[in-house]
mmCIF file of the C-alpha atoms, coordinates in Angstrom:
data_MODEL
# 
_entry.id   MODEL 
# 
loop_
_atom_site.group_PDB 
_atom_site.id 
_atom_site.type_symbol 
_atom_site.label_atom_id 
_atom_site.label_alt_id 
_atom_site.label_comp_id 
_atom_site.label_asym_id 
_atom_site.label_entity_id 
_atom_site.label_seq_id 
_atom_site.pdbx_PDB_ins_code 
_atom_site.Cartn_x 
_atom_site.Cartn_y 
_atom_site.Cartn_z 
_atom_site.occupancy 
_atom_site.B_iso_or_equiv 
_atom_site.pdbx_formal_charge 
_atom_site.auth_seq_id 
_atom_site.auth_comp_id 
_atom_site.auth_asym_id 
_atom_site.auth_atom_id 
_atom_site.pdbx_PDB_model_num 
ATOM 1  C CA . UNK A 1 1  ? 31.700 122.953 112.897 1.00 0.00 ? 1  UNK A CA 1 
ATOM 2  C CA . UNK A 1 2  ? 34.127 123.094 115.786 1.00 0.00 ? 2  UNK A CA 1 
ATOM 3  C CA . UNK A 1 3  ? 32.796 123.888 119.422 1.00 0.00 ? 3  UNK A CA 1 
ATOM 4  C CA . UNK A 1 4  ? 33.410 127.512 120.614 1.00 0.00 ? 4  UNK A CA 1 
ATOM 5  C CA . UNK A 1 5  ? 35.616 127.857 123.539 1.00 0.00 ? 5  UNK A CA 1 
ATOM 6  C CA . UNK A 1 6  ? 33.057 129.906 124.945 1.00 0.00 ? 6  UNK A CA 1 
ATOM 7  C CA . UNK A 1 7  ? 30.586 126.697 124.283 1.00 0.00 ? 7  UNK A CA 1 
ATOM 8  C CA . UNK A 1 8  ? 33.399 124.259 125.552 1.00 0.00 ? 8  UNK A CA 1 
ATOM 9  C CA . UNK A 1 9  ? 33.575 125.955 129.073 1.00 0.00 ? 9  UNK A CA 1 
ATOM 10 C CA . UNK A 1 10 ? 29.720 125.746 129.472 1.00 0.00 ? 10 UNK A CA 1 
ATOM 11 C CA . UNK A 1 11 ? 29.962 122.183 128.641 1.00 0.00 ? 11 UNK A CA 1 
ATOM 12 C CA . UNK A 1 12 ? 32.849 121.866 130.896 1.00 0.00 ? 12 UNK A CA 1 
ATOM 13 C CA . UNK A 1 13 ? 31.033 123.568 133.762 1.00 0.00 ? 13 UNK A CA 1 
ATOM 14 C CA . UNK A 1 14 ? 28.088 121.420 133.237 1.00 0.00 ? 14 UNK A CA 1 
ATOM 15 C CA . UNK A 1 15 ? 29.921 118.241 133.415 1.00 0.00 ? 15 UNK A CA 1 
ATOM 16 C CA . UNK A 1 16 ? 32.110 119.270 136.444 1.00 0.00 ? 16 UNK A CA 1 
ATOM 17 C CA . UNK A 1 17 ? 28.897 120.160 138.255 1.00 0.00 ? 17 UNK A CA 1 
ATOM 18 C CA . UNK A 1 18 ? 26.952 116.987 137.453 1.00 0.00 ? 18 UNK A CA 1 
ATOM 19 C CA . UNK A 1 19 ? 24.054 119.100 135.323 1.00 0.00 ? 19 UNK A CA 1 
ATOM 20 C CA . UNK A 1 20 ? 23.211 117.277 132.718 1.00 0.00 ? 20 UNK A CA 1 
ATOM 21 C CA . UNK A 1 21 ? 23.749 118.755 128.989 1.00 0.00 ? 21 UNK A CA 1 
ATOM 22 C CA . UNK A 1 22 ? 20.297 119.651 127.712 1.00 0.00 ? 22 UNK A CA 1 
ATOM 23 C CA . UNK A 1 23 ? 21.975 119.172 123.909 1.00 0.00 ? 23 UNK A CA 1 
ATOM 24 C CA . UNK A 1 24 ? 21.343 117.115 120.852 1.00 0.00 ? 24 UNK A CA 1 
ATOM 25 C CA . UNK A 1 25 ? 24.317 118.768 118.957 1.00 0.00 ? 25 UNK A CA 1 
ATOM 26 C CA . UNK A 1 26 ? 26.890 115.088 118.658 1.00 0.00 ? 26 UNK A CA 1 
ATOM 27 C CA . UNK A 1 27 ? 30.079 116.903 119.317 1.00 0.00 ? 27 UNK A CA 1 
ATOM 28 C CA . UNK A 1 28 ? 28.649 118.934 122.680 1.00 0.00 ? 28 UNK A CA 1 
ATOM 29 C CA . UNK A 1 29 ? 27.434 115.324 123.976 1.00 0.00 ? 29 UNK A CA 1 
ATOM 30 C CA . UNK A 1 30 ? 31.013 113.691 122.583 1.00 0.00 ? 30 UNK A CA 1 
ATOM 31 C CA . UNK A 1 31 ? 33.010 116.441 124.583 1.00 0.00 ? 31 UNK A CA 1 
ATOM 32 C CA . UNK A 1 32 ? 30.571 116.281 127.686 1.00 0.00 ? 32 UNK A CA 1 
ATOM 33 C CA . UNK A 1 33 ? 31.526 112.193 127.654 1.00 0.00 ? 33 UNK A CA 1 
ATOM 34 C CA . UNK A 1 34 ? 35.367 112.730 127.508 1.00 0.00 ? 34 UNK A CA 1 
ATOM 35 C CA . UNK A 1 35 ? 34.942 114.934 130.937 1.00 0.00 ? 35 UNK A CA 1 
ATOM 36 C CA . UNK A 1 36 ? 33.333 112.649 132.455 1.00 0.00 ? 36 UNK A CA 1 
ATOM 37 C CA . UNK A 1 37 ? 35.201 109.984 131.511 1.00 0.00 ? 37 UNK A CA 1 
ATOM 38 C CA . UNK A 1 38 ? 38.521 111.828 132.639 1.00 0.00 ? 38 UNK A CA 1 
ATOM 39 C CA . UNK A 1 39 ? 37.071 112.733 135.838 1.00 0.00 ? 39 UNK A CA 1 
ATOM 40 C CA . UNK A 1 40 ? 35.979 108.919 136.627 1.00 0.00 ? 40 UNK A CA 1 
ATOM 41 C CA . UNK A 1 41 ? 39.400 108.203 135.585 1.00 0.00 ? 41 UNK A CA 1 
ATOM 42 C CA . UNK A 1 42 ? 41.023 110.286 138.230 1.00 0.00 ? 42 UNK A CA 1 
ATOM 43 C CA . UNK A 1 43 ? 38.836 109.416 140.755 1.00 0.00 ? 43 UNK A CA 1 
ATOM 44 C CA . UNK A 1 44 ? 39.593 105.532 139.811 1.00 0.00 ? 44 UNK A CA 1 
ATOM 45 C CA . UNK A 1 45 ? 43.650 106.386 140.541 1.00 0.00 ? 45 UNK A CA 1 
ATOM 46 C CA . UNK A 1 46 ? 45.407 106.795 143.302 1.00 0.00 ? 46 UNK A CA 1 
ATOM 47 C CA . UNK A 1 47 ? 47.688 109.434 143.848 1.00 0.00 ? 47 UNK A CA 1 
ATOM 48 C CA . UNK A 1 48 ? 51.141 107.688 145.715 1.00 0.00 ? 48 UNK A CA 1 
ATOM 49 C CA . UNK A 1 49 ? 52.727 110.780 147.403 1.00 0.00 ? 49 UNK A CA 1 
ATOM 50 C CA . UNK A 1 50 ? 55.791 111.405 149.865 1.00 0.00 ? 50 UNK A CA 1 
ATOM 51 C CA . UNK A 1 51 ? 58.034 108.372 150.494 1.00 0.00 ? 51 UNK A CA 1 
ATOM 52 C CA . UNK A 1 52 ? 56.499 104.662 151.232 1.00 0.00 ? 52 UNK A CA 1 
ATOM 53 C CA . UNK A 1 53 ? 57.677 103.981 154.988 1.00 0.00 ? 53 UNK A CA 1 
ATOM 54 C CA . UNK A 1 54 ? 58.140 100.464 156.128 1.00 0.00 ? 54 UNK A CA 1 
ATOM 55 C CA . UNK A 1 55 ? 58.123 99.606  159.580 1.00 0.00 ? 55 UNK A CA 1 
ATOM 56 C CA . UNK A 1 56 ? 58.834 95.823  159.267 1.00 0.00 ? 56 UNK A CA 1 
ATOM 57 C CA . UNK A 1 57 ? 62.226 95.633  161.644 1.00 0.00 ? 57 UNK A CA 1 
ATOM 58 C CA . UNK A 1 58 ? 63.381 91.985  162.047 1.00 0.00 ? 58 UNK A CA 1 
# 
């Protein structure tokens, strides 16, 4: 059976808060792991913004 929305925005919350899941159900703890995941992702890349300035004048 396919998670809720209303059920994938609790697990959502949960895993943006760092609570923990309190869940057997396989596809709530599969979900919770691909937000984490994501989150260590973005927090792993850097975000390159405006225009790279170089001061190196000969």
């Amino acid at each position: 059976m396919p998670l809720s929305p209303y059920r994938m925005h609790r697990i959502y919350i949960a895993a943006t808060m760092n609570y923990g899941l309190g869940s057997d159900n396989p596809e709530e703890i599969a979900y919770y792991n691909r937000i984490k995941k994501q989150m260590e992702d973005m927090e792993n890349d850097s975000v390159k913004k405006g225009i790279p300035l170089k001061w190196h004048v000969p």
